[in-house]
KENUDO-491636 format. One record per atom (N, C-alpha, C, O, CB): x, y negated, z negated; residue in three letters. Coordinates in steps of 0.02 Angstrom, whole numbers, plus 50000, padded with zeros to 5 digits. Glycine has a CB too. Layout:
N
XYZALA ...
This chain:
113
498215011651016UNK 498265014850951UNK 498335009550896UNK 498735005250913UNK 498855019850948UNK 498035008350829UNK 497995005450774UNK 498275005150741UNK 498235010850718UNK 497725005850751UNK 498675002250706UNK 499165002250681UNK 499274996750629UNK 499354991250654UNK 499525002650725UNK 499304997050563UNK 499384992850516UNK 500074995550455UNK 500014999150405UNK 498604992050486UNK 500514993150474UNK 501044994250425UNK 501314989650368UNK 501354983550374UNK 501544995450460UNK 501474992750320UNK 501374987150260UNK 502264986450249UNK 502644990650273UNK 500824990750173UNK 502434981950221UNK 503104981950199UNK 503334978450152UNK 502934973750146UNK 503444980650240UNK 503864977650103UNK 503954973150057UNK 503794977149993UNK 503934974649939UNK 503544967050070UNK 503614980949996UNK 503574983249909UNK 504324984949860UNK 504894985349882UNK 503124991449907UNK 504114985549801UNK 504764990049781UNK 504734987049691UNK 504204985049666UNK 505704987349841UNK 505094987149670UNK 505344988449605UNK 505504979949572UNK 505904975849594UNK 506094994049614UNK 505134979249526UNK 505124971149507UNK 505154969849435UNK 505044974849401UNK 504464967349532UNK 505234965549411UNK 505464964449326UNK 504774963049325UNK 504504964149379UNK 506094957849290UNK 504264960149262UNK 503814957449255UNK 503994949049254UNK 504444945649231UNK 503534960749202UNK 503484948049286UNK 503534938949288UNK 503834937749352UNK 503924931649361UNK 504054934749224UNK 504004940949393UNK 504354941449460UNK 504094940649516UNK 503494939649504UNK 504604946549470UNK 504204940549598UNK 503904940849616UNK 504024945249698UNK 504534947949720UNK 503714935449599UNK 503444944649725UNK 503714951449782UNK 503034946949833UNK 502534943749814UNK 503534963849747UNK 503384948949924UNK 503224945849959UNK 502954951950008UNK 503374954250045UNK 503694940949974UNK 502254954950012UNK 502234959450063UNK 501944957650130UNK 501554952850130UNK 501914964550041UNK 502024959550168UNK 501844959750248UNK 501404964750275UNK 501444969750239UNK 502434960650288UNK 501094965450311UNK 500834969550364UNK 500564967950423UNK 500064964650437UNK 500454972450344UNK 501114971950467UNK 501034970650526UNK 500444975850576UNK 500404981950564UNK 501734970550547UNK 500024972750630UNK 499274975050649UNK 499584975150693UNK 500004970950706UNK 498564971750645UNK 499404981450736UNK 499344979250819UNK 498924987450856UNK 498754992350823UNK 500414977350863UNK 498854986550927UNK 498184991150936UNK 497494987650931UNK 496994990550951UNK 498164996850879UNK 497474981150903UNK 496904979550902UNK 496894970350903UNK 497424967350909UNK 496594983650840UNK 496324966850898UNK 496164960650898UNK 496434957050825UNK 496084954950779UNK 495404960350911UNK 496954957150829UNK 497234954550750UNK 496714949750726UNK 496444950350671UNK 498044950150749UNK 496534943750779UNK 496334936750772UNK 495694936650754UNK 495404931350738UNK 496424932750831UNK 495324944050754UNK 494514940850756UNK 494364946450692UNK 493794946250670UNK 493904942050849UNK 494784951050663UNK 494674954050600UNK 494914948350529UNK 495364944450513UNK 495144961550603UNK 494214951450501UNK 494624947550432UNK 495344952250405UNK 495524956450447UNK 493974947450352UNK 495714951850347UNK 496024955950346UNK 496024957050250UNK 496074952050214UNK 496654954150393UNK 495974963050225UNK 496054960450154UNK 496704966550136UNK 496934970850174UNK 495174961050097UNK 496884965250071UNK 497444971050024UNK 496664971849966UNK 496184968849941UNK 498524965749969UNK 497064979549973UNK 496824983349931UNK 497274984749900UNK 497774984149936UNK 496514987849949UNK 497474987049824UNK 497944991349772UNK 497584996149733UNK 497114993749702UNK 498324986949720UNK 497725004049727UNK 497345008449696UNK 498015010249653UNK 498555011449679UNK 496915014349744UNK 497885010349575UNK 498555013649512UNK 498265017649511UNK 497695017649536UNK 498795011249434UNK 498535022849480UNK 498555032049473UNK 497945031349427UNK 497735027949381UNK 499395036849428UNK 497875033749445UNK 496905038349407UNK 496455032049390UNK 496105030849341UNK 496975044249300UNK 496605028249452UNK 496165022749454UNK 495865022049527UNK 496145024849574UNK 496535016349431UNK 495315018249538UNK 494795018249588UNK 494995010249635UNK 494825004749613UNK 493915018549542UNK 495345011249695UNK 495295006149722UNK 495054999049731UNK 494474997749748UNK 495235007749742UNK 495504994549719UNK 495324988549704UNK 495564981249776UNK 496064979749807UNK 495724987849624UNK 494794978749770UNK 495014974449815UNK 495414967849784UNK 495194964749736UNK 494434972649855UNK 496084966149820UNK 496434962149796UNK 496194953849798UNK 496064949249758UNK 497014963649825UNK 496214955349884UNK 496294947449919UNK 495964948849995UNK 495944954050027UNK 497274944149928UNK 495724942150011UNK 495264945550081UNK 495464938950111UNK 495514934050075UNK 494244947850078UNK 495624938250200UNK 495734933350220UNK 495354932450277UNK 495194937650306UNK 496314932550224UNK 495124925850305UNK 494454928050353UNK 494764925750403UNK 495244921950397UNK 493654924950344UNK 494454928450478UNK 494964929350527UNK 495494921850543UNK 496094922750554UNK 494514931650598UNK 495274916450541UNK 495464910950584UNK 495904908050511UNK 496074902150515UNK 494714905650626UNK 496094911550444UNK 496264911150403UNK 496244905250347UNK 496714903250313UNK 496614912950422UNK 495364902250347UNK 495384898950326UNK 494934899650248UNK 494924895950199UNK 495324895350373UNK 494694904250260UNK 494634904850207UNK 494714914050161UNK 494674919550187UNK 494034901050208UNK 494834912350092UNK 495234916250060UNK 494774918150011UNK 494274914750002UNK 495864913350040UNK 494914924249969UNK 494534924149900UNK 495024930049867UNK 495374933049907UNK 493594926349904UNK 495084931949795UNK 495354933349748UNK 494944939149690UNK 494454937349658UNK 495494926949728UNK 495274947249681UNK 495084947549635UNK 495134944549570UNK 495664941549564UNK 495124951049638UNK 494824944349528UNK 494934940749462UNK 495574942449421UNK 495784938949375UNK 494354942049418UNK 495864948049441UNK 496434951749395UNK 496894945049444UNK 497074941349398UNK 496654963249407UNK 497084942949490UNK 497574942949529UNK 497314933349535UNK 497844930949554UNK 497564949649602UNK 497054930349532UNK 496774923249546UNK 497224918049498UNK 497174917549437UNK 495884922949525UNK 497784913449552UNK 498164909549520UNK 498784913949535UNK 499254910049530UNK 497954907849446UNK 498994919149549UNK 499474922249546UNK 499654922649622UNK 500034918549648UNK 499374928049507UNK 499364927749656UNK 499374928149709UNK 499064925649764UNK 498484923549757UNK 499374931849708UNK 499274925449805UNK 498934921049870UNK 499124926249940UNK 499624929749944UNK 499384911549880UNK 498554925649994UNK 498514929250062UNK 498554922150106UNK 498304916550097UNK 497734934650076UNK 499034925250163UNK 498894922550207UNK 499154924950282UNK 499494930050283UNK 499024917050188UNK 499014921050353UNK 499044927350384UNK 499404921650446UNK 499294915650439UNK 498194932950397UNK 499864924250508UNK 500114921950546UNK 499654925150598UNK 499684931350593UNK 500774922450543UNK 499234922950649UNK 498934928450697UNK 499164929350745UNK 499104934350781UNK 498364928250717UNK 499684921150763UNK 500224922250826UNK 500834930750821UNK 501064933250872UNK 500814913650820UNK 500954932950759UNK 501324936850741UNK 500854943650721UNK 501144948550697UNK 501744933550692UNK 500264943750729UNK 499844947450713UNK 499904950150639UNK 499644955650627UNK 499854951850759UNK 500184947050594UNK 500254948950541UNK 499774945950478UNK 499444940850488UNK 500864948150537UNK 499774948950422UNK 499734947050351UNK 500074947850298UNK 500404952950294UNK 499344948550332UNK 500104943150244UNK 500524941650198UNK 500124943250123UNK 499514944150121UNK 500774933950212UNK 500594943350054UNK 500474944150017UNK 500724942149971UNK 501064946449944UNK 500404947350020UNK 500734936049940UNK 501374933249913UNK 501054934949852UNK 500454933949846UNK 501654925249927UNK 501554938649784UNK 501504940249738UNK 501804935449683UNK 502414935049681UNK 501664945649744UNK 501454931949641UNK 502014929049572UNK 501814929549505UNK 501234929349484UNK 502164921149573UNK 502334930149472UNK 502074932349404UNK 501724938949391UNK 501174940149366UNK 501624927749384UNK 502174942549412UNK 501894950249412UNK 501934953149333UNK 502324951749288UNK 502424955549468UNK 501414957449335UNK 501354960049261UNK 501354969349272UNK 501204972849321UNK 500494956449218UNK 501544970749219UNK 501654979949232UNK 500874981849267UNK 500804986149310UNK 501804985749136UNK 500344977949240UNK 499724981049287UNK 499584981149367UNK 499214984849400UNK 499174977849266UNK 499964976149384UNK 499914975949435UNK 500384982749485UNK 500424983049546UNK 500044969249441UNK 500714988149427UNK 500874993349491UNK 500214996349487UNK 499754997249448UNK 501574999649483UNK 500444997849569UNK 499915002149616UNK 500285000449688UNK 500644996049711UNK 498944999049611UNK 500005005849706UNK 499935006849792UNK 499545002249843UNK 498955003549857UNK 499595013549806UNK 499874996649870UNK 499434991249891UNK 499314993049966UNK 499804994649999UNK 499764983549879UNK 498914992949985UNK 498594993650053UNK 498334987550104UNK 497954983050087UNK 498024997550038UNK 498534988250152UNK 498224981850220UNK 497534985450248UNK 497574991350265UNK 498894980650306UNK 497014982450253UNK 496534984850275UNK 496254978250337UNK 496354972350323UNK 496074987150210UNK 495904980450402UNK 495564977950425UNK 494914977450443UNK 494694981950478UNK 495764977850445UNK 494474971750424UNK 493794972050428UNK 493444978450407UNK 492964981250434UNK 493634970550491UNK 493794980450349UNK 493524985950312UNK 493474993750359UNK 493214998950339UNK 492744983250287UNK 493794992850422UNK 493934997550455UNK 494585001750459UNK 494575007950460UNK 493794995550502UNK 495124998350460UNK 495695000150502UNK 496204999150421UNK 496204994050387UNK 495854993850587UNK 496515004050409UNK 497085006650342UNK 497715008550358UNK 497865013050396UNK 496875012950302UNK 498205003550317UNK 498775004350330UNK 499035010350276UNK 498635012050232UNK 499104997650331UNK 499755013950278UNK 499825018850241UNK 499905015350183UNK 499765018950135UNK 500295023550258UNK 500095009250166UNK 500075009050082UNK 501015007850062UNK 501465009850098UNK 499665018950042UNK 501105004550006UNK 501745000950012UNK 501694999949923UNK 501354995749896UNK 501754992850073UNK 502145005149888UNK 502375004649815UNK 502494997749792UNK 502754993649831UNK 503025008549803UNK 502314996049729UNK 502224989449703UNK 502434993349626UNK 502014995949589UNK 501344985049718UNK 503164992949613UNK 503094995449517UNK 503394989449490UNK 503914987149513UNK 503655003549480UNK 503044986549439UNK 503334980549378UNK 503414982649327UNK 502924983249291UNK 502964975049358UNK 504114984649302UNK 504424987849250UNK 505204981949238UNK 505444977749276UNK 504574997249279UNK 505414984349167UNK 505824980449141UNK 506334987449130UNK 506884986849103UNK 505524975449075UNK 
Protein backbone atom coordinates (compact mmCIF):
# COMPACT_ATOMS: atom_id res chain seq x y z
CA UNK A 1 0.00 0.00 0.00
CA UNK A 2 1.30 3.72 -0.91
CA UNK A 3 1.70 5.86 1.21
CA UNK A 4 3.06 9.43 1.30
CA UNK A 5 2.59 11.49 4.46
CA UNK A 6 3.49 15.01 4.76
CA UNK A 7 4.43 16.69 8.05
CA UNK A 8 5.77 19.91 9.42
CA UNK A 9 3.29 22.45 8.50
CA UNK A 10 1.61 24.97 10.71
CA UNK A 11 1.42 28.59 11.53
CA UNK A 12 4.52 31.02 10.78
CA UNK A 13 5.29 34.85 11.07
CA UNK A 14 6.36 36.15 7.62
CA UNK A 15 10.10 36.01 6.95
CA UNK A 16 10.19 32.70 8.92
CA UNK A 17 10.77 29.56 8.27
CA UNK A 18 9.19 25.95 8.27
CA UNK A 19 10.82 22.54 7.56
CA UNK A 20 8.40 19.89 5.89
CA UNK A 21 8.90 16.18 5.44
CA UNK A 22 7.27 13.41 3.71
CA UNK A 23 7.57 10.22 4.40
CA UNK A 24 6.98 7.34 1.16
CA UNK A 25 6.68 3.87 1.62
CA UNK A 26 4.62 1.00 -0.38
CA UNK A 27 6.74 1.78 -3.08
CA UNK A 28 10.43 2.31 -4.72
CA UNK A 29 11.22 5.59 -2.91
CA UNK A 30 14.76 5.54 -4.80
CA UNK A 31 13.79 5.40 -8.42
CA UNK A 32 10.72 8.10 -8.27
CA UNK A 33 11.46 11.59 -8.71
CA UNK A 34 9.62 13.29 -6.00
CA UNK A 35 8.13 16.93 -6.25
CA UNK A 36 5.72 19.43 -3.61
CA UNK A 37 2.96 20.75 -4.91
CA UNK A 38 0.94 23.84 -2.88
CA UNK A 39 -2.70 24.72 -4.07
CA UNK A 40 -4.23 28.40 -1.94
CA UNK A 41 -7.98 28.61 -1.84
CA UNK A 42 -9.53 29.41 -5.19
CA UNK A 43 -6.35 28.81 -6.72
CA UNK A 44 -5.12 26.07 -9.26
CA UNK A 45 -2.28 23.90 -8.12
CA UNK A 46 1.15 24.79 -8.25
CA UNK A 47 4.25 22.98 -8.77
CA UNK A 48 6.71 24.00 -6.10
CA UNK A 49 9.99 21.99 -6.28
CA UNK A 50 10.81 18.67 -8.06
CA UNK A 51 13.68 16.40 -6.98
CA UNK A 52 15.07 13.70 -9.35
CA UNK A 53 15.38 10.33 -8.03
CA UNK A 54 19.22 9.87 -7.08
CA UNK A 55 18.66 13.56 -5.81
CA UNK A 56 20.78 15.31 -7.79
CA UNK A 57 19.20 17.32 -9.44
CA UNK A 58 16.53 19.97 -8.41
CA UNK A 59 14.42 22.74 -10.01
CA UNK A 60 12.19 25.61 -8.58
CA UNK A 61 9.01 27.35 -9.19
CA UNK A 62 9.81 30.94 -9.84
CA UNK A 63 7.51 32.20 -6.89
CA UNK A 64 9.73 30.05 -4.45
CA UNK A 65 13.62 30.17 -6.19
CA UNK A 66 16.33 31.36 -3.58
CA UNK A 67 13.98 30.70 -0.82
CA UNK A 68 13.31 27.29 -0.67
CA UNK A 69 15.19 24.26 -1.34
CA UNK A 70 14.16 20.15 -1.76
CA UNK A 71 15.95 17.56 -0.82
CA UNK A 72 15.55 13.96 -0.17
CA UNK A 73 17.19 11.14 2.19
CA UNK A 74 16.31 7.74 0.16
CA UNK A 75 18.00 5.65 2.90
CA UNK A 76 14.93 7.07 5.08
CA UNK A 77 12.66 7.03 2.18
CA UNK A 78 11.86 10.44 2.69
CA UNK A 79 11.61 14.15 1.32
CA UNK A 80 12.24 17.47 2.58
CA UNK A 81 11.18 20.95 2.19
CA UNK A 82 13.06 23.50 3.69
CA UNK A 83 11.14 26.75 3.70
CA UNK A 84 12.87 30.44 4.34
CA UNK A 85 11.68 33.67 4.19
CA UNK A 86 8.17 32.92 4.00
CA UNK A 87 5.72 35.50 2.76
CA UNK A 88 1.73 35.51 3.46
CA UNK A 89 1.58 34.04 -0.27
CA UNK A 90 3.04 31.32 0.33
CA UNK A 91 -0.16 29.86 2.49
CA UNK A 92 -1.57 26.96 0.85
CA UNK A 93 -1.94 23.35 1.25
CA UNK A 94 1.43 21.79 0.28
CA UNK A 95 1.40 18.37 -1.08
CA UNK A 96 4.24 15.38 -1.63
CA UNK A 97 3.72 13.89 -4.86
CA UNK A 98 5.51 10.98 -6.59
CA UNK A 99 6.58 10.77 -10.16
CA UNK A 100 3.45 12.57 -10.79
CA UNK A 101 1.62 9.47 -9.63
CA UNK A 102 1.37 8.80 -6.02
CA UNK A 103 -0.33 12.00 -3.47
CA UNK A 104 0.16 12.62 -0.15
CA UNK A 105 -2.92 14.13 1.90
CA UNK A 106 -1.46 17.61 2.04
CA UNK A 107 0.01 19.53 5.18
CA UNK A 108 -1.29 23.42 6.13
CA UNK A 109 1.36 26.06 5.50
CA UNK A 110 -0.36 29.71 6.97
CA UNK A 111 2.15 32.94 7.07
CA UNK A 112 0.37 35.42 9.07
CA UNK A 113 1.58 38.07 11.61
Amino acid sequence: QVQLVESGGGLVQPGGSLRLSCAASGFTFSSYAMNWYRQAPGKERELVATISPGGGITNYGDSVKGRFTVSRDNAKNTVYLQMNSLKPEDTAVYYCNAGARYWGQGTQVTVSS
